[in-house]
Every structure is written in structure tokens, then in C-alpha cells.
C-alpha positions as CSV (number, residue, x, y, z in Angstrom):
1,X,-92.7,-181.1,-58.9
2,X,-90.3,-183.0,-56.9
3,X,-89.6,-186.3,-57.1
4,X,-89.6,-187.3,-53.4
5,X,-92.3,-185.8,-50.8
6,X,-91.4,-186.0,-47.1
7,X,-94.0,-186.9,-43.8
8,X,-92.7,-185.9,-40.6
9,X,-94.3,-189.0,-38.8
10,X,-93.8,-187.6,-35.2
11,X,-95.7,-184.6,-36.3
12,X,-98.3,-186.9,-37.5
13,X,-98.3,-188.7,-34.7
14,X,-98.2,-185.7,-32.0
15,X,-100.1,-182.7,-33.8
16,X,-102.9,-184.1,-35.6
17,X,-105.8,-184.2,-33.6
18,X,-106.6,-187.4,-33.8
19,X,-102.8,-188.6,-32.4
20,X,-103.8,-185.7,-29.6
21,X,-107.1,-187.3,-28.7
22,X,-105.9,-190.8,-28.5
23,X,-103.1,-189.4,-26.2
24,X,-104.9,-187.6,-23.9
25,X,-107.8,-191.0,-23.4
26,X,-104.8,-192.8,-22.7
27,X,-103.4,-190.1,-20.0
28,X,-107.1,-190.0,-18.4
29,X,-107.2,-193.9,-17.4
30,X,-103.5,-193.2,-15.9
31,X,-104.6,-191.0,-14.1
32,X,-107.3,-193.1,-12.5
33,X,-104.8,-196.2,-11.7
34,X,-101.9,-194.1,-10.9
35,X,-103.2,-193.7,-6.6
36,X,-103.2,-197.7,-6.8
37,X,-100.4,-200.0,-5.4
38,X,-97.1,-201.0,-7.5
39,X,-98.0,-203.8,-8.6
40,X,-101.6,-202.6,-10.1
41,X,-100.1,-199.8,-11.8
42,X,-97.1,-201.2,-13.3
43,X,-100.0,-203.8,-15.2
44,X,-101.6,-201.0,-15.9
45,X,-98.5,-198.9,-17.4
46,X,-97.9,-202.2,-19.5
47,X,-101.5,-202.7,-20.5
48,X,-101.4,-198.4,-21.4
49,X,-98.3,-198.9,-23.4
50,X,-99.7,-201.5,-25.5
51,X,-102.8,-199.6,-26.0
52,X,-100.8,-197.2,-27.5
53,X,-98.9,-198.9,-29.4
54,X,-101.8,-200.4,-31.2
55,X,-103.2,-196.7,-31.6
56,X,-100.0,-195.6,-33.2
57,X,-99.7,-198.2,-35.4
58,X,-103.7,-197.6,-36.4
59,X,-102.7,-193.8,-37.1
60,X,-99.9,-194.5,-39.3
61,X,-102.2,-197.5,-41.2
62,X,-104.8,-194.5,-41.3
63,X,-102.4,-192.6,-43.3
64,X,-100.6,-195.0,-45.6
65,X,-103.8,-194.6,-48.3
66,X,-103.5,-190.9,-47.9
67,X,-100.1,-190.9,-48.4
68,X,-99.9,-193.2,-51.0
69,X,-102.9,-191.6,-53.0
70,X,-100.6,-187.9,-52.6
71,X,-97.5,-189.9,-54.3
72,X,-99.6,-190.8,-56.8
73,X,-101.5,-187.6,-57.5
74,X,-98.2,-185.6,-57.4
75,X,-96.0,-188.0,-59.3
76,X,-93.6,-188.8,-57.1
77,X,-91.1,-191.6,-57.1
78,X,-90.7,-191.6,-53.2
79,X,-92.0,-190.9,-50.6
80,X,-89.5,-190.4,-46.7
81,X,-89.8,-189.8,-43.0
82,X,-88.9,-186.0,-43.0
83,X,-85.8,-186.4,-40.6
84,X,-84.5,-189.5,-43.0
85,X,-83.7,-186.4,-45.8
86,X,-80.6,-184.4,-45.5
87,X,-80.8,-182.5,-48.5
88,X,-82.5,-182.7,-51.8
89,X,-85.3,-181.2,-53.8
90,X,-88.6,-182.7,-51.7
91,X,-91.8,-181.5,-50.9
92,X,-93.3,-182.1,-47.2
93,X,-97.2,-183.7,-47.2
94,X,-97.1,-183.6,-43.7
95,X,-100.0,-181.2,-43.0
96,X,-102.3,-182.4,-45.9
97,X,-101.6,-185.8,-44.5
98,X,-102.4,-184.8,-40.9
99,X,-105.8,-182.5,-42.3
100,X,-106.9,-185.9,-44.4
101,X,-106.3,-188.4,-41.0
102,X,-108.4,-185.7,-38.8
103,X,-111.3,-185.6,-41.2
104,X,-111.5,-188.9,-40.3
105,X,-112.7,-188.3,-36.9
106,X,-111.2,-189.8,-33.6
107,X,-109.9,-193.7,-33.3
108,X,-111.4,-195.3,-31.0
109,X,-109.3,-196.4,-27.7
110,X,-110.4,-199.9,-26.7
């Protein structure tokens, strides 16, 4: 087993469902200011963009305990973004992560 295990973090964030859902909420009330005048929808891109910031943030801190119980379970030392890695002996959690943070249903956009 490999000391270091990889998460591709964009995957996490673009291809779990969860990251998907959030994604497309957030597209949906766009959509609904985006006929409105400048100035309404440039307050509403910066209210959108925090939004997702905060649901991005909530993903990741979804993950961490996931992660961190993986490391643990597989012995590993380390644990890397995936596109931080060059070369080395790793294995990639990346899709047990994303299964575990879907299983835990949909966060909620406020």
C-alpha cells in the first residue's frame, strides 16, 4: 500500500453529485435575475458567487473526515491534490471520496 493517496479536488467538486446539484440551484436563480437591469444583476452575480463559494468550501469540509478516516484506514502518511503529484507510488481516493460525500445527500443552498 502506498504511502501517499491522491484527491483530485476539482473532480470532487465537479462530478460528485452533490457539487452537481449545488451547481445547477445556483445556475437556476441566475437564470431568474439575469433579464433584470445591470446593476440588479451584477448584485446578484456577487451575491451568486459567494453562495458558491460557501458551498464549495462546505463540500470540501464534507470530505475532510472522509478523507482523513481513508488515510487512516489505509496507512498512509500523506495524503495530495491529485495534480500537486508528478510522479510517485500513490493511490487516488477520489471516487470513494466522491461515493462517501454523495451518500450524504444534497447541501442545502441558502
Amino acid at each position: 500500500m502506498p504511502d501517499l493517496l491522491t484527491l483530485d479536488t476539482k473532480a470532487l467538486l465537479d462530478n460528485s453529485e452533490v457539487g452537481r446539484a449545488a451547481a445547477e440551484e445556483l445556475e437556476k436563480r441566475w437564470a431568474k435575475v439575469s433579464a433584470k437591469d445591470e446593476g440588479q444583476k451584477a448584485l446578484a452575480l456577487q451575491e451568486l458567487e459567494g453562495k458558491r463559494f460557501m458551498l464549495r468550501k462546505a463540500l470540501i469540509e464534507r470530505a475532510r473526515p472522509i478523507v482523513e478516516r481513508l488515510a487512516k484506514k489505509k496507512k498512509a502518511k500523506w495524503v495530495m491534490e491529485a495534480q500537486a503529484v508528478l510522479w510517485g507510488d500513490r493511490e487516488d481516493i477520489t471516487k470513494e471520496v466522491i461515493a462517501e460525500v454523495d451518500a450524504q445527500g444534497t447541501l442545502a443552498v441558502i
